[in-house]
N, C-alpha and C positions, 0 to 999 in steps of 0.2 A: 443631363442624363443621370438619372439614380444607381445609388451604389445596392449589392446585393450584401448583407449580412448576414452569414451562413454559422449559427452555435453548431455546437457538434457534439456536448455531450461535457469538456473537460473547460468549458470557458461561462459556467452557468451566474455572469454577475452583470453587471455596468459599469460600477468602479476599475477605473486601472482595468478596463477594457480595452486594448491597440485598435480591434476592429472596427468597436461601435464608437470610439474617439475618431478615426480619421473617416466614417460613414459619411456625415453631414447630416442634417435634417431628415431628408428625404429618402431615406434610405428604406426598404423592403427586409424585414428581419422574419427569418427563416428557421424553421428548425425539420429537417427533415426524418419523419418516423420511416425508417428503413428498416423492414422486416428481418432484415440479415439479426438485428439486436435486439427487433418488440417481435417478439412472437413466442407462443407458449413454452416451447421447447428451449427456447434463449432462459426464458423468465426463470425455468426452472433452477438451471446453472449461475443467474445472479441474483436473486431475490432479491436478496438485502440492499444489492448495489443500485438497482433497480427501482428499489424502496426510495432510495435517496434521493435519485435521480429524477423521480417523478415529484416528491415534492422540490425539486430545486426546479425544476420544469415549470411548475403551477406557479413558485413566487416570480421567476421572471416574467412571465407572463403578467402576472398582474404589474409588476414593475416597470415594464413597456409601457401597458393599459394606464398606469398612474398619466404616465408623459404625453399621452395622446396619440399613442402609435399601436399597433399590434403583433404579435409575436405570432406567426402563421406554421402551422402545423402542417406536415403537408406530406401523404404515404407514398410510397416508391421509395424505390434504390437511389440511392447518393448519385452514383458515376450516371443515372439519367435524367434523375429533378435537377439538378443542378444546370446544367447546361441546355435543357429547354427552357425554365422560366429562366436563365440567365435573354435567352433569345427574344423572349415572350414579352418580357419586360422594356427589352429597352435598354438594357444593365449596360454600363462602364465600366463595371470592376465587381468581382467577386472577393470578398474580403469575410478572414477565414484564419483564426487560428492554428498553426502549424501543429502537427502530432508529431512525435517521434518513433514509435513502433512503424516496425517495414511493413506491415500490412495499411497502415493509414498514410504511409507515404505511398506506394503505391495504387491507392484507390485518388488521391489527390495529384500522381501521374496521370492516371486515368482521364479524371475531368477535366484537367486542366488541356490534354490533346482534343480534347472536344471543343474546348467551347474555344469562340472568336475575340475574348477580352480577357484583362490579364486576372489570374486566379492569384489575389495578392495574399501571399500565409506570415500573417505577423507573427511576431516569438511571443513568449507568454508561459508558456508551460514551464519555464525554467528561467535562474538569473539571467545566465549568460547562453545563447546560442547551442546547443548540442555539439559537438564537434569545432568547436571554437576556439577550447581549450587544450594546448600542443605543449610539448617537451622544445626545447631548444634546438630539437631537429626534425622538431615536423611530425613526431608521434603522438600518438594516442597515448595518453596514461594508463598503468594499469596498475598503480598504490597510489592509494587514496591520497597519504600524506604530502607523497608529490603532484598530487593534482590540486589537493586545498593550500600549498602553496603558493601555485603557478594563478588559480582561483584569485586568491587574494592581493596578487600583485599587480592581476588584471581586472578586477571590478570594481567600478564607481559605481555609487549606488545612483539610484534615480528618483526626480519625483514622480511622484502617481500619478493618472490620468485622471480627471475627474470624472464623475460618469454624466453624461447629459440631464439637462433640467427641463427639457423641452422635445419632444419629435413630431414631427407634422405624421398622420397615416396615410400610408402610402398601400393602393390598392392594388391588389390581385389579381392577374392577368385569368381569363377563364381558361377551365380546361384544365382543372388540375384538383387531385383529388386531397381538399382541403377535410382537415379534421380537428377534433376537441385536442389537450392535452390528454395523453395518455393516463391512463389510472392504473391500478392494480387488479379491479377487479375482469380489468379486459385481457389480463392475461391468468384470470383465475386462480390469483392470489389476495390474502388477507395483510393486513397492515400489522410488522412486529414492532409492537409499542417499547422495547430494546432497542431497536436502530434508532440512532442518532437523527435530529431532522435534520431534513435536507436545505439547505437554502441558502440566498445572502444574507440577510439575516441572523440567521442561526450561524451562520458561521462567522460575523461581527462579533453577537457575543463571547463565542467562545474566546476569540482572540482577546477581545477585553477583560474577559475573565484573567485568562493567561498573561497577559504584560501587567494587570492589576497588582495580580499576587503569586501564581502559581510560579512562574520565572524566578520568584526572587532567590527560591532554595534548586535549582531546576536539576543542579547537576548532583544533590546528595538524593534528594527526591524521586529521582523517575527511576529507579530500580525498588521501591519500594510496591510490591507487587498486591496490598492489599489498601495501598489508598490511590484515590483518582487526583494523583501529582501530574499527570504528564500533559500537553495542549489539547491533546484529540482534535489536532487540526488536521490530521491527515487525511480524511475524505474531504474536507474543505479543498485543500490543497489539489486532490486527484481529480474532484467537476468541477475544479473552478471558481467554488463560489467565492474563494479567496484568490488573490492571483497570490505567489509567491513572491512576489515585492511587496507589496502589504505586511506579509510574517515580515519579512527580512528588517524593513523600513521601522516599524513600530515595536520587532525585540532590542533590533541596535540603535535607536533612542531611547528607549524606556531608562529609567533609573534603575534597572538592577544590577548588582555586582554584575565586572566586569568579567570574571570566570565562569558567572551563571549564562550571562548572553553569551560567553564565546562555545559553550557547551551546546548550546541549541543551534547554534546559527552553523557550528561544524557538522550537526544534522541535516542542516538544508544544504550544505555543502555534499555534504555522501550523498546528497538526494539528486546534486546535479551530478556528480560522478556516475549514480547507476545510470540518467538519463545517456549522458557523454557515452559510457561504453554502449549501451543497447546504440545508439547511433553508430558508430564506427562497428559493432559486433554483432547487424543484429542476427544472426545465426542462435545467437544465445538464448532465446526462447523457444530450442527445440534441443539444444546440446551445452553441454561444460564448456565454459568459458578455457579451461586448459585443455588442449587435447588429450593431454594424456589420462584424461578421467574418461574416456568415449568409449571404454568397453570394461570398466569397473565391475566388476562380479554383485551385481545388488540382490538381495534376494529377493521371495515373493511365496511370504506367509500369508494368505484373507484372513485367519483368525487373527493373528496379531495387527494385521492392517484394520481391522475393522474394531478392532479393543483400542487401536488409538485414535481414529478417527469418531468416536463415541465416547472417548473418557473414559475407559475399564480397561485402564494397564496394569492397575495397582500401583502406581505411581505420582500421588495425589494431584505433586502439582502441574503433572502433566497433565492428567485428565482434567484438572481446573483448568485448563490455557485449551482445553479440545472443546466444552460444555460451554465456554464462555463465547468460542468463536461462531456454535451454531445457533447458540438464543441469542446474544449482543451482536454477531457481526465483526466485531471486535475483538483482539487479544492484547493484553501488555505489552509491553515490549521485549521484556525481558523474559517473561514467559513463552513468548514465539520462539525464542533463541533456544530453552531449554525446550520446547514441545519437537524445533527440527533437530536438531540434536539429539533426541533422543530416539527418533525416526531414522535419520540416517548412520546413526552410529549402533544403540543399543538394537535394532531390530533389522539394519543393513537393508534397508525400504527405498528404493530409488527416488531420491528428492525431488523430481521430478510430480511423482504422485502427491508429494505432498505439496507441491507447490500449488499442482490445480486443485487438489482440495481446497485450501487457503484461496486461490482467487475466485471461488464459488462462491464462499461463503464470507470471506470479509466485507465490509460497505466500501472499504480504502483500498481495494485489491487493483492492484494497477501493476503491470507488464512489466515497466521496467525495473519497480523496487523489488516487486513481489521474485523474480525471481533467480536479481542478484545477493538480494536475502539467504535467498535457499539455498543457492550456492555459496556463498561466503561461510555457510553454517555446516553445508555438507564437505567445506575443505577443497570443491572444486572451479570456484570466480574469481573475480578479480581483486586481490586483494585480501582474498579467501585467511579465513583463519588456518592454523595447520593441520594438516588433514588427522593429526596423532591426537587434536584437543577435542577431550570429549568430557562435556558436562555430568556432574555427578547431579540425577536428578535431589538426592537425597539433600546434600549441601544445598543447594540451591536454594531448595525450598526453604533451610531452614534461615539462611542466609537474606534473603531477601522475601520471604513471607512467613518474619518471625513469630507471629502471635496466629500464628495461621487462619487471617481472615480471609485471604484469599481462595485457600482451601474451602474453608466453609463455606464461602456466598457461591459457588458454584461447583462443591462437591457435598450437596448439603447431609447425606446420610454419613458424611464424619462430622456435621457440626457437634455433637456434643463429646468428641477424642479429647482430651486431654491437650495442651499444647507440644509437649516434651515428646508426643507421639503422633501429631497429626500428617507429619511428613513420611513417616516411617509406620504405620500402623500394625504392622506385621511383628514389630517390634514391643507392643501394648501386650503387659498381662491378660492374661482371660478374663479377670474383674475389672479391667480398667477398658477394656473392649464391653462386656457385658453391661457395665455402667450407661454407655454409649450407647449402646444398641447396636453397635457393629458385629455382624457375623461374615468374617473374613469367609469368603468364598460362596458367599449367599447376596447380601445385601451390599458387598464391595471385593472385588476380587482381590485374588493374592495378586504380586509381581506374577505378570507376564513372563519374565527374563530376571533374573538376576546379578545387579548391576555389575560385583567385580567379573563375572562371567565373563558377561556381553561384552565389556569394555577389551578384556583379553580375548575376545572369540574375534570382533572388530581389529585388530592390533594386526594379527597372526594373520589374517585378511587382506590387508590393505597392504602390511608391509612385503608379503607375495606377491600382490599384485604390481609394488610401485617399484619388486627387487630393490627394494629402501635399504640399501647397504649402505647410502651415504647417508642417510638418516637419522645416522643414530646423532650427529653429532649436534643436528638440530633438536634434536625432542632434547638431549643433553641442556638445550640453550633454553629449551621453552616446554615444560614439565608437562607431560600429558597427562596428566592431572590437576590441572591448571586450573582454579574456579573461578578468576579474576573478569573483566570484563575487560574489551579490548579498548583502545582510546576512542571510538567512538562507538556510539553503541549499534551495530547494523542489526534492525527490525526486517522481519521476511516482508514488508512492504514501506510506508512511507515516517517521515519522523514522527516519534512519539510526539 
């Protein structure tokens, strides 16, 4: 009896595949287009992610077709394709990459009470298991540092799967509405030549690139906010087309210093901790991971919301990290950190909004990073920064996008400011402005808000709200004006 092979969206390779390694030859490979996700109104709210997604769709597909097999498309809802052709077929086993968000657990409850054979969900999305990882007495972790710990004392790493060389095609039961791979233009969208391509392929190189050369400096380099230092393996990592043994495997053998790999691999560590908690928490993509942030006083300006969600706050490199994420898809990393930060502290904007901004529009926007990010940055997750630390946009900038290219490749009406004024332009003579072309309040606005303001408007705010009498003795210990970066660097979604 043949096995079923069900992708779903987050497992788009062959390689270091669990499912399509224990299939067998004869296995029926599956991808079901479920309108819940392709449909106009979905498209709208992921474009970019979409973008990727369709071509990481097209290369497996042809990657199947190389081996002699075919990658069957097939419309309807998940919880009803799946356990009719599971019946239709003949199937022995439904084999299926496990999800960790409660809504994909949940729809994989579903199918699996339906159908009459076992719905086998391999791990993959993560090193270790979601919940696998305990305290000494049976808890959840909720500091990182004790969980990359506990991480390290429990994982052996593994070899990779290889991906098969061979598949027999295995035919299609009738009665079922079989279609092309999806395109973009079927959900009346245009191809943005910004978004990263989708693929296993594409996503081979880039790791190559990265274990080549970019790893070697990784931990002085990836705050450098105006050059392209960091993996950009994080949409790789979110569909798939890389499993995360692969990263793991080929940055902890490469030859690079041994402080540069333990700097990235501590990324993919925070990457299993947001997974771990969304599994044991997952309430948390609707609410604070701490309770006592569940009635936070946030405000709700649309002018200011919509000057940061379009790059006109007057805060250069804010609005670089806002202009970058709706034509790339993409933000820095470091720049995410200063754009939520600057959201939910300087303008007191429920991170919340900001988070689904960010998962509309990134290509790497994925549930569990994307919004222990936001939390950790608004001061209310796990692990969370303290809620009194609030980035100075102005340092930032100048600090990690010294010569201000970052600024310029994506706030291009300051490219010709000065350097000594690109972060602070408000601050530029009238002829050093003039020079430039900037007309403050015409052509780039002034500050929105006023950093030492805001920062003390947010203080007198939060500390009412948290009656933070015992407070002080902590912001004492950790300067709320703190521009440093934490031990690891937490991205509003997956590692740089």
């Amino acid at each position: 009896m043949r096995k079923i092979v069900w992708f779903r969206g987050k497992d788009l390779r062959l390689e270091d595949h669990p499912a399509v390694y224990a299939s067998g030859p004869m296995a029926l490979f599956v991808f079901v287009v479920d309108p819940y996700f392709f449909n106009v109104d979905r498209a709208e709210k992921m474009p970019h992610r979409l973008q990727y997604m369709i071509e990481a769709l097209g290369e497996l597909e042809e990657q199947i077709s190389r081996r002699g097999s075919r990658l069957w498309f097939i419309k309807g809802r998940s919880v009803d394709v799946i356990p009719r052709l599971a019946k239709a077929a003949s199937a022995s086993e439904v084999l299926a990459m496990r999800w960790t968000e409660p809504f994909g657990r949940e729809r994989d409850r579903r199918i699996a009470d339906k159908l009459d054979i076992p719905l086998i969900l391999h791990e993959g999305e993560t090193l270790m298991p979601p919940g696998s990882i305990r305290s000494l007495g049976g808890r959840p972790y909720s500091v990182y540092s004790h969980f990359r710990r506990r991480f390290m004392d429990r994982y052996s790493q593994e070899p990779l799967l290889p991906a098969p060389s061979f598949l027999d095609r295995s035919p299609m039961p009738d009665g079922f509405d079989i279609t092309d791979c999806p395109t973009l233009a079927d959900f009346g969208l245009q191809a943005n030549l910004e978004i990263q391509r989708g693929g296993e392929s594409h996503a081979a190189k880039r790791l190559n690139v990265f274990e080549d050369g970019l790893v070697q400096n990784y931990s002085v380099n990836r705050n450098d906010l105006g050059r392209d230092n960091t993996s950009r393996l994080s949409a790789d990592l979110k569909f798939g087309t890389l499993s995360v043994r692969q990263v793991w495997n080929r940055i902890r053998e490469s030859d690079a210093p041994h402080e540069e790999k333990t700097t990235f691999l501590n990324e993919l560590i925070w990457r299993e901790f947001n997974y771990s908690t969304l599994w044991d928490h997952p309430e948390i993509l609707r609410r604070p991971f701490k309770p006592t942030w569940a009635d936070f006083p946030w405000r709700w300006d649309p002018e200011r919301w919509r000057a940061w969600m379009t790059g006109h706050t007057g805060y250069p490199v804010v609005d670089a990290a806002a202009r970058q994420l709706l034509q790339s898809g993409f933000v820095h990393n470091r720049a995410r950190m200063i754009s939520a930060s600057f959201l939910t502290k300087h303008l007191q904007i429920d991170f919340r909004r900001g988070e689904a901004h960010y998962l509309r529009w990134l290509t790497d926007g994925d549930w569990a990073q994307n919004t222990m990010g936001w939390q950790w940055a608004a001061g209310c997750g796990a692990d969370a920064q303290p809620w009194f630390r609030i980035f100075n946009p102005i340092t930032q900038g100048k600090k990690f996008d010294p010569d201000g290219s970052y600024v310029r490749r994506w706030v291009p009406e300051l490219a010709g400011l000065e350097t000594r004024y690109i972060h602070a332009p408000w601050e530029a003579p009238p002829e050093a402005l003039s020079w430039a072309g900037v007309t403050l309040g015409d052509n780039y606005p002034h500050p929105i808000v006023d950093h030492p303001t805001a920062r003390k408007d947010y203080l007198e705010t939060a500390r009412a709200y948290m009656n933070a009498e015992t407070a002080t003795s902590e912001e004492d210990t950790f300067s709320a004006s703190a521009e440093g970066s934490a031990g690891v660097s937490r991205a509003t979604s997956q590692p740089a």
